[in-house]
N, C-alpha and C positions, 0 to 999 in steps of 0.2 A: 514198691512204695509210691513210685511217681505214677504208677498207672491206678492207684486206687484214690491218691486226689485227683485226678482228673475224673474220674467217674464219680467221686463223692462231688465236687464242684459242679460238675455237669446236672446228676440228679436234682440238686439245691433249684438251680436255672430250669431245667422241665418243670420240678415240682411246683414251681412260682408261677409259671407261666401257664400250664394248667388249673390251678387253682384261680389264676385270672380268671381262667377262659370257664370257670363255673364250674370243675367237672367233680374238684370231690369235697369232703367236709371233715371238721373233725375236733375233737379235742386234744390238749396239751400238757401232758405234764410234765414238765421239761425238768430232772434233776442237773443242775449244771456240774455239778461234781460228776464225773463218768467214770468207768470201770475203766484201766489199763491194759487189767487181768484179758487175756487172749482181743484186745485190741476191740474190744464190744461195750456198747453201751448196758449200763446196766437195767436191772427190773426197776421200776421207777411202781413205790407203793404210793395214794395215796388216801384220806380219809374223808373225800370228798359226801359219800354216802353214809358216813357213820359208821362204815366197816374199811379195815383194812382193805382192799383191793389193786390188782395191778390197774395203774392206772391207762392204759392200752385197753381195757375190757372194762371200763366205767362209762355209762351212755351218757356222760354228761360232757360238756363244753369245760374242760376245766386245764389249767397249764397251773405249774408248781416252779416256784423258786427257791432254790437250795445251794447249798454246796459253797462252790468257789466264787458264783457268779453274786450269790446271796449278803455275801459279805465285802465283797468290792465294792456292790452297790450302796449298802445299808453302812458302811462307818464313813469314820472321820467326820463326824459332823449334821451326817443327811441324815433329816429326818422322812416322813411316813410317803412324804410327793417322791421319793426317789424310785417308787415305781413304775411311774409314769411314763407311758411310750418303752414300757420294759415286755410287757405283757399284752398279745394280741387284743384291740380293741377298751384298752383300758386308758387313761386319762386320768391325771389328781389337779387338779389348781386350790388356790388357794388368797383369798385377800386377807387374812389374819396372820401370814408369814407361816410360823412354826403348828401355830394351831389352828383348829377349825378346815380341816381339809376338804376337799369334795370332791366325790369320785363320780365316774362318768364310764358306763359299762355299754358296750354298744348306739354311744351316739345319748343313753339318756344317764340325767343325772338332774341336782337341782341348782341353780347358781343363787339362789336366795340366801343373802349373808346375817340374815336374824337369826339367832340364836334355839330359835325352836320351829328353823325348819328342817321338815321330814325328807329323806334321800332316799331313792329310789337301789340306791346300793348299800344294802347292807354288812357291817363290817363285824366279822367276830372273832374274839381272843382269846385261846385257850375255853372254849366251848361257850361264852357270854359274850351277848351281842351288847356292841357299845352304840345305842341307840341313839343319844345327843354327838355331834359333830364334836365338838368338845373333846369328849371321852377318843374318838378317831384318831386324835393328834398325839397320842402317848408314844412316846420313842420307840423305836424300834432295836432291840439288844438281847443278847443270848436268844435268838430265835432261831430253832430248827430247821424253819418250813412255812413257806408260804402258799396257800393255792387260792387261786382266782377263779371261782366259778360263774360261766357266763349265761343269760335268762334266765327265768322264772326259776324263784327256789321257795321253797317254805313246806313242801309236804314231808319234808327230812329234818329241818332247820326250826330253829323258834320261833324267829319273828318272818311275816311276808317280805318279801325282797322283790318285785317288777324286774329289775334290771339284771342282778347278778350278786354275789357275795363275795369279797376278799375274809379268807380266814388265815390267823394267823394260830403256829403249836408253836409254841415256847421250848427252848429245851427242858428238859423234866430229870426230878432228883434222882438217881440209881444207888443201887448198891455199892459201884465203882469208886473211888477217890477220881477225881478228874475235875478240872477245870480249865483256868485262861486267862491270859490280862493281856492287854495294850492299848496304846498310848499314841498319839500322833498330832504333829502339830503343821498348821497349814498358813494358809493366805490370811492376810488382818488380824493375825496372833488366837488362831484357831488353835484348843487344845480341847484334844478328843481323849477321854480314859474311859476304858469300861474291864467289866470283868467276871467271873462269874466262879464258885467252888461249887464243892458235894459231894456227897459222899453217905456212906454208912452211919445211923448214930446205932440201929441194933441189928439185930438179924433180922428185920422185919419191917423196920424203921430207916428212912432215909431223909437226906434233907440240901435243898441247891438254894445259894445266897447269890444274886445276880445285879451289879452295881453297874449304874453310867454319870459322869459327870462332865459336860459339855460347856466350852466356855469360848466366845469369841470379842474381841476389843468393837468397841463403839469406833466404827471407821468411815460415817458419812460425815460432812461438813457442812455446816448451815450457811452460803453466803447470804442471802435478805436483808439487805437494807436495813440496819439497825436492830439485828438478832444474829450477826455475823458469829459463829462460834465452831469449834477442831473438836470434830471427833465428838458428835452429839449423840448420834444415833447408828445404829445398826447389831448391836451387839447382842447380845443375850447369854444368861447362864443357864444350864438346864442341869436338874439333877433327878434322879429316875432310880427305883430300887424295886428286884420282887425277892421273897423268900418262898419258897417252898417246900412242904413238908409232903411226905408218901407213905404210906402205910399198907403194906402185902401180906394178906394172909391167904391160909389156903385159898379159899372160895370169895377172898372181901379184899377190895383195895378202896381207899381213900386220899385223896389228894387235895390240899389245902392251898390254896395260892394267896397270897396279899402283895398290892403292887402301890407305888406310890408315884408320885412325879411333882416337880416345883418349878417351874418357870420363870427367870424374869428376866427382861429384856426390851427391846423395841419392838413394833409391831412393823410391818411392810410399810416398804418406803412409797407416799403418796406423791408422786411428783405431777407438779400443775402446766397441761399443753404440750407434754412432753409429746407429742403424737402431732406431725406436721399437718397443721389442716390443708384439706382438700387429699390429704393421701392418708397412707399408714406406716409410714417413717418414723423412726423417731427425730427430733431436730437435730439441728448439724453440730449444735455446741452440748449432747447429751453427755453427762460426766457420773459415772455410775457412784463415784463418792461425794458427789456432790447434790444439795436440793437446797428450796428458796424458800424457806416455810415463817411463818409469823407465828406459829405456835410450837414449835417443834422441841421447845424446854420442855412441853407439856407432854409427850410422847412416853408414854410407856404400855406396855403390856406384862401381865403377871398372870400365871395359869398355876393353880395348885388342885390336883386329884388324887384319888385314892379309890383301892376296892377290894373286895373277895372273892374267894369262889372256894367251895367247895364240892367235890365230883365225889358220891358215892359208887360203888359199883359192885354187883353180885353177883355170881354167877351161881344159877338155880337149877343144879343138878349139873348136866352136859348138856342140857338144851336150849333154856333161857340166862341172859344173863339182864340186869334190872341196874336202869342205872337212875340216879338222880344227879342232877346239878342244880347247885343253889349261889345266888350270883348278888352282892349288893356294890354298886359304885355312885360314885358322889365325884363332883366337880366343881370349882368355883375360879372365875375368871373376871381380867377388869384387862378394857382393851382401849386404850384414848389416843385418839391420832388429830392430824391437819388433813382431816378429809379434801379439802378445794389445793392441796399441794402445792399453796403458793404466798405470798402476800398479798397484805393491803385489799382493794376492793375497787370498784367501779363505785362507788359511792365518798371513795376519799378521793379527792384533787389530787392527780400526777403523783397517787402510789399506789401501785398493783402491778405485781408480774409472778412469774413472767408469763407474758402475752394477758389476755383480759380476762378478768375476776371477777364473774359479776357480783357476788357476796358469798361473805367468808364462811367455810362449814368447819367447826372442831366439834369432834360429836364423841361418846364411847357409849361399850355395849358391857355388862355385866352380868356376871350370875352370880350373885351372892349362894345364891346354894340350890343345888341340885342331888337328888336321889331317885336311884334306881333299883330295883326288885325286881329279879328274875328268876321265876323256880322251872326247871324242864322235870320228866321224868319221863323215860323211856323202857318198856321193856322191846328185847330183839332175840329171834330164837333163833337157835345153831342146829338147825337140823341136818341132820347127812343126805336126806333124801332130795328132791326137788324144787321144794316148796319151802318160803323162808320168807318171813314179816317181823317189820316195825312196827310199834303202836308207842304215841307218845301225850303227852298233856303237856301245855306252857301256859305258865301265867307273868305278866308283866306291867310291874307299876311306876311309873316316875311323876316325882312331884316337883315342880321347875317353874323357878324365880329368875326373871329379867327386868335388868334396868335398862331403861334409852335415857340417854345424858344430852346436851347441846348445852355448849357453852359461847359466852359470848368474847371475841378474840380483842375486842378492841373496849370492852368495860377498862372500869380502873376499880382495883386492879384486875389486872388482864385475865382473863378465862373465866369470869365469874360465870354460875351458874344462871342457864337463863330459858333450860326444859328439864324434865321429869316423867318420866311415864316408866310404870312399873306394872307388868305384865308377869300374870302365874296361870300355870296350865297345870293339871294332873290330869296322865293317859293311865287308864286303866283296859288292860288287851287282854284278849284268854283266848287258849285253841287245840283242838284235838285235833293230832292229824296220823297218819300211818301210812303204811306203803308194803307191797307185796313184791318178790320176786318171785318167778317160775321158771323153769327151766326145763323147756319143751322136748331137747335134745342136743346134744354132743354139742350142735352149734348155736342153736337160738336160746335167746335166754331172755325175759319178758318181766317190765316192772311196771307196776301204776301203784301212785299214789294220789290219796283223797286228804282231804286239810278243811275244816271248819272254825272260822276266826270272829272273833268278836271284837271288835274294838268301840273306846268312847272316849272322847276328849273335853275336859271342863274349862273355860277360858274367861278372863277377868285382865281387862287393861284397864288402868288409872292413870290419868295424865292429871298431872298437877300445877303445874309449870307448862305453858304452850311460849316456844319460842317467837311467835308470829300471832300473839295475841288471840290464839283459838280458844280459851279459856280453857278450865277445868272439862275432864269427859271423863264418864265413865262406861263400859262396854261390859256386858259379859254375854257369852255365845255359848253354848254346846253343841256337839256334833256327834255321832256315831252311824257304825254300820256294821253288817255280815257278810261274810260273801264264802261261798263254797269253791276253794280250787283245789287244781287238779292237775295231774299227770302221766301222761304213758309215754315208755320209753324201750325201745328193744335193740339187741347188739345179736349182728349174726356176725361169727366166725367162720369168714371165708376160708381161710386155710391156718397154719399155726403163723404167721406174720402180718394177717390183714385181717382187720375189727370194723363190720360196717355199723352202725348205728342211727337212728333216727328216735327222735323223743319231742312231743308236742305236751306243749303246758299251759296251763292258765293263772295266774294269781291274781291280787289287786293291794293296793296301797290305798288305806283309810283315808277321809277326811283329815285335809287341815285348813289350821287358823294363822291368822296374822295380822298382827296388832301394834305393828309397828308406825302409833299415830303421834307423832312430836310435832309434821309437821302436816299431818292429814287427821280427818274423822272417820274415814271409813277400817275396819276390823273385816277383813274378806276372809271367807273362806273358798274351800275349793272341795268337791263333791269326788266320791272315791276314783281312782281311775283302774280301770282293770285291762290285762294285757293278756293275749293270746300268741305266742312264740312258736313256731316251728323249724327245727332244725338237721340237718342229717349230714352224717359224716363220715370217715375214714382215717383208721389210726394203724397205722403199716412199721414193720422195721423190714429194713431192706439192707442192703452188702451185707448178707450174713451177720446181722447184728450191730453194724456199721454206722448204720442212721436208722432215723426217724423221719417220718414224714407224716403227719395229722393236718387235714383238714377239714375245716366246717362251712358249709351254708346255710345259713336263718331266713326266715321273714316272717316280723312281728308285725303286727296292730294291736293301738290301744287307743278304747275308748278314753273320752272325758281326762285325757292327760290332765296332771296338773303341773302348773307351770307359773312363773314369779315374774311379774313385769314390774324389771329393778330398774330405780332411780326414772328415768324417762322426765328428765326438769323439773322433777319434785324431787324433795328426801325422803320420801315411802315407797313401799316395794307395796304390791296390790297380787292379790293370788288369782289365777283364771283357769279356765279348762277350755283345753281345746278339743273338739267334737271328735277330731279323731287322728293320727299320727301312725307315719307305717315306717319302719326300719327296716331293711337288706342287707346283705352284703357275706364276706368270707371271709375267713380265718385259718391262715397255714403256719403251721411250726414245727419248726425240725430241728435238728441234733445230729451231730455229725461224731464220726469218731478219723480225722480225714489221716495219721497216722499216729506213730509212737509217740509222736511230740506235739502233733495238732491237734485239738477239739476245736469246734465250732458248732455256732448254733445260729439259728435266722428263722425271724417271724413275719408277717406281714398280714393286716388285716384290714377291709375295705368296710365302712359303713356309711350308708345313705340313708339319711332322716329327713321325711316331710311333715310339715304342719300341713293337714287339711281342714279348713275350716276358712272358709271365704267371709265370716262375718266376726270373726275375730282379730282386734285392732286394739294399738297399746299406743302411749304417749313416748315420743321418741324424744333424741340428746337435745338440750342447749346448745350444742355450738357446732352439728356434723351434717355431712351431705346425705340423705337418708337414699338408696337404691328402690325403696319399696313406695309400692301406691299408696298415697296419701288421702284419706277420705273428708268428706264434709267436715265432720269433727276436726280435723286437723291431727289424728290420729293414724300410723304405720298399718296397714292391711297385714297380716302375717301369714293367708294363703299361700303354699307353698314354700316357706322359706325353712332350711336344716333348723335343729334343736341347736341352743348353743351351746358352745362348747364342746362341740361336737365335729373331730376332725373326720376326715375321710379315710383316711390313710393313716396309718400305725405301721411304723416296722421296727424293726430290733435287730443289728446283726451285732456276736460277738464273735471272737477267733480268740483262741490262749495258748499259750506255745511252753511246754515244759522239755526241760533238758536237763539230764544228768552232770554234776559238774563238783569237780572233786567230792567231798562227802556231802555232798548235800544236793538241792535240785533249782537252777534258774526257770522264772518263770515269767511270763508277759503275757498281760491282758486286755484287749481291748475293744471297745464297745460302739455301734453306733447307732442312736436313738435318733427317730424322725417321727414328726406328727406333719401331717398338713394345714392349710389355712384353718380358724376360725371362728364366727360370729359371735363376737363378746355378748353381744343382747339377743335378744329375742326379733329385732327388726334385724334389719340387714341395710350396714351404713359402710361409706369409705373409709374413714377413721378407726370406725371400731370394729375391720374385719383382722386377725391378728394374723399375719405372716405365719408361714411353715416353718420349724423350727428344727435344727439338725445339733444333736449336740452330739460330742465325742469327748469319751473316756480314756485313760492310757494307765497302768499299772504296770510295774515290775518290779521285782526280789529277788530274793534269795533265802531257801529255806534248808533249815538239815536239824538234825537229832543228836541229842546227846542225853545218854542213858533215858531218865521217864521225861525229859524234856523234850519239845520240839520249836525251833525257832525261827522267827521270821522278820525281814526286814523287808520294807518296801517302799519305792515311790511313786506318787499318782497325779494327773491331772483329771478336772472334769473338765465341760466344755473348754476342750481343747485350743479350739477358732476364735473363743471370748466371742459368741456371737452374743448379741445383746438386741431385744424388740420385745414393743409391749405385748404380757401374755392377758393383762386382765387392764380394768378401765374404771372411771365412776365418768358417769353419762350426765347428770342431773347440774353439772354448775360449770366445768371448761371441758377440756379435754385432757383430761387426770389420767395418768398409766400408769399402769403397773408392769415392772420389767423385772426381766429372768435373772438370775443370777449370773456375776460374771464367773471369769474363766477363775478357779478352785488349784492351788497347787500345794501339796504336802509329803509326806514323810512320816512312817510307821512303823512299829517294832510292836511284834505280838510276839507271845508264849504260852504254850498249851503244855498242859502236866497233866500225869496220870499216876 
């Protein structure tokens, strides 16, 4: 046993340091739950391609979260960013707290926090893509399976994706009796419940009920100068439900999903100067329950959604099987904070802090209502022979209402309204796409797919209310475009344990708008940008089924990126394209099986993002030391500087230790996530480059059975170290941060029936 961890540890260490050194590539699908059975990792299926396959023999860049590691990660509380730095080159942040997520796949992603902007990572659930950011932030509970697919995707998928696609399968109704509940409660009177049935209603008929109800105490303190008040903000309730129905007949299955979700709570805590100028510290008296706010009665956040989907599917003969999915969701949110994180102003006599304010922002962002329409229809043949295709059609429409709010903090009485601007978009998309496999021989096996996309966007802002006397405007803009993408991809099978692969692609991401004018006239748009990705790689198990080792190397360029120049001393965000953006780097993840009692798993992925574009220049912070050349205009050059939000470095290590122990089984698990430094904006400033961030996890239990019961107790820490620094910023009025959450500590009781 000691001499098979030291060669599984050893491998880990070569493997890393090879993949440094450039030498192989690969995708990942990591099941964290592993086989016992003869001391081997198990076949890790997944449905990255719209077909079952092992995921070891899928040419695409894809890693899967499951198992043990799935659900340590995803309860007690966390919601959808708790992937974050979980998964090779992957990133979530977020300035709306629980909702409005934003993901960040190889370095690109978008940080534009308006509510109708577009992301270059597309997210889909249970086979429907949840296109508005909004819809992103739905809890995560009773879910299977996660997988993260990295570059260009859409000649498989519905919508074009640039970046990459997180998909998430829901567990599904069976004929089985089986379900689950537990309960946990943590730090700041944290109570986590969820739970989930199903079963049989006929011989043909099935149906799974799946419940979450999340609940945390208001635990920040308002000290400011005459709004001094215990336990104002921080808390939130979240309640989440899906049902589902399944229908198996011979040759027809039908699946019916409805999900729901209610939100209310506080939004992210905005604190003002928290970021020591001249560095990137936070100050010496930072008090994580503690903020200085003039408006902070006014704080709330409320998110309420809902949707369907319905999956037809047939199978037409033994050859083809024909599927449809049909998809509607809707969303409606109201999000109102103390944007400038602080009191008082530079305009009132000896009151404002803490540190200087030069005028006060309380602002909110709303969707009164949003609807989505999504119809796919796919047929796929089962041939025995060689030769085997997809052909699909997608149509998708969303019709989407926004408010921008500005209120004024020091009227009488206080918050009166004092902007308005109400912005509606309707995107209408359509697109055929399909894809071939062929299979040359025993080892080469050869796919290309072809994608034709049409999109067009209709847009309409009214501002009615100018907070800065800009009077009445009204805007309205159209935009649309085509573009043909594409991809080929081949996997040789060097021997029965090593898969080499390479797959180069293209897609693009339509035209968008932004009309975010409360405190500006201009409505910008940004012209499509299309991306060209090449990647090639190695997906290996090695000690006789012991581990895994998958690595990948990329290198993309994209034309006419588009990109969001947020806040920069104004409150508008302005959309631009930069002429052209190249990304590199590698991606290693392995799985270890190091004995009877050890699992472990370790990722690490490298990405380098340049802006090229020597004549592209943005309006930088109010109050920070800018690094970048300064032009005429008095405008940041952005020549050469990373994407933001965009770390270098990602890794992931976890280790879990089970042991037999009277009737039952102890177990300890533990994690440790690391991103590198990151440029909160698009320039590159001292203040707002954010610190490397190292968090660590800890779990252990005890689990055993008793007849169709099985039970489980456990206690957890998350960031373990309570490290604490800003991960996000607002630029435009002090130096406003946003900071991580502290260190999380609880206690959990599940049980599973059958």
């Amino acid at each position: 046993m000691k001499a098979i961890k030291k060669t599984a540890i050893a491998t880990i260490i070569n493997a890393a340091l090879l993949s440094a050194a450039g030498t192989s590539v690969s995708t990942l699908a990591a099941e964290e739950e592993t086989a016992k059975k003869n001391n081997q990792l198990e076949v890790i299926q997944v449905t990255a391609r719209k077909r079952v396959e092992n995921a070891q023999e899928v040419p695409v860049a894809v890693s899967a979260l499951q198992g043990d590691n799935l659900d340590a990660y995803s309860s007690a509380g966390m919601d959808i960013r708790f992937m974050s730095a979980k998964i090779p080159s992957l990133s979530i942040e977020s300035s709306f707290g629980r909702s409005f997520p934003r993901f960040y796949v190889r370095g690109l992603g978008n940080t534009d926090f308006d509510l109708n902007a577009s992301q270059p990572v597309s997210l889909v659930v249970d086979e429907v893509v949840q296109e508005n950011a909004i819809l992103k932030g739905f809890p995560v509970f009773d879910v299977e399976r996660v997988e993260v697919l990295r570059g260009p995707q859409g000649t498989l998928f519905g919508r074009n994706t640039p970046a990459g696609l997180v998909k998430f399968d829901t567990v599904k109704p069976s004929q089985e009796f089986e379900g689950y509940g537990a309960v946990s409660y943590g730090s700041r009177g944290a109570v986590d419940t969820e739970g989930a049935v199903g079963g049989a209603l006929t011989d043909r008929l099935s149906a799974r009920v799946s419940l979450l109800w999340q609940d945390k105490d208001d635990y920040i303190d308002n000290q400011a100068p005459g709004f001094e008040a215990k336990d104002e903000q921080g808390g939130y309730t979240e309640k989440a439900a899906r049902i589902q129905f399944l229908y198996e007949g011979d040759d027809f299955t039908a699946l019916l999903n409805y999900h729901t979700r209610d939100l209310d709570g506080s939004p992210i805590a905005f604190r003002a100067n928290v970021i020591e100028a001249g560095s990137n510290d936070l100050v010496d008296n930072y008090e994580h329950d503690v903020v200085y706010q003039d408006a902070a009665v006014r704080n709330t956040q409320q998110v309420e959604s809902e949707g369907a989907s319905l999956k037809l599917e047939w199978d037409i003969s033994d050859e083809y099987t024909l599927t449809s999915i049909s998809g509607w969701e809707s969303a409606e949110i109201y999000s109102r904070a103390d944007i400038d994180g602080g009191y008082g102003a530079s305009y009132i006599p000896d009151y404002m802090g803490p540190g200087f304010i030069p005028f006060s922002s309380e602002s909110a962002d709303g969707i009164p209502e949003q609807d989505q329409l999504t119809q796919e229809l796919r047929l796929a043949s089962n041939f025995s022979e060689d030769f085997n295709y997809q052909v699909g059609l997608f149509y998708f429409d969303e019709e989407l209402t926004i408010e921008n709010f500005s209120y004024d903090t020091f009227s009488s009485p206080a918050g009166a309204l004092n902007g308005y601007v109400q912005q509606q978009q309707d995107t209408t998309a359509w697109a055929i796409f399909g894809s071939v496999d062929y299979i040359f021989s025993d080892k080469l096996k050869v796919t290309a797919g072809l994608r034709y996309s049409d999109d067009e966007k209709d847009f309409v802002a009214d501002r009615t209310i100018s907070p800065i006397g800009g009077g009445a405007l009204y805007v309205e803009r159209s935009v649309s475009d085509s573009h043909v993408s594409w991809d080929l991809s081949a996997n040789y099978k060097v021997n029965d344990d090593v898969n080499w692969y390479s797959r180069v692609a293209n897609t693009f991401r339509a035209p968008s708008l932004q009309g975010r004018i409360l405190f500006g006239d201009d409505v910008t748009t940004a012209e499509s940008e299309t991306v060209t990705s090449f990647e090639t790689g190695i997906k290996s198990d090695v000690l006789d089924g012991q581990g895994r080792v998958n690595a990948t190397v990329f290198y993309y360029t994209m034309d006419d990126q588009q990109l969001t120049a947020v806040g920069g001393g104004a409150n508008f965000n302005r959309l631009v394209n930069a002429d052209k953006t190249t990304g590199y780097g590698f991606e290693l993840d392995t799985e270890w099986v190091l004995s009877d009692e050890f699992n472990a798993t370790f990722n690490l992925s490298y990405n380098k993002t340049e802006i090229k574009d020597d004549e592209l220049a943005v309006a930088v912070c109010a109050q920070c030391i800018v690094n970048d050349p300064i032009n005429d205009a008095g405008l940041a050059v952005l020549d050469g500087n990373s994407l933001p939000h965009a770390p270098e470095w990602i890794s992931n290590f976890t280790l879990r230790y089970n042991k037999e122990l009277e009737d039952g089984n102890f177990f300890a698990l533990g994690d440790i996530s690391y991103r590198s430094e990151i440029n909160m904006f698009l320039y590159d400033s001292v203040e707002f480059e954010g610190k490397a961030l190292t968090e660590v996890g800890l779990r252990a239990g005890y689990e055993w059975a008793e007849g169709d019961y099985e039970y489980q107790v456990s206690a957890f820490v998350r960031n373990l170290f309570d490290e604490q620094q800003a991960i996000g910023a607002v630029d435009f009025n002090n130096n406003t941060g946003i900071v991580n959450e502290e260190r999380y500590i609880g206690a959990e009781f599940k049980v599973n029936f059958f």
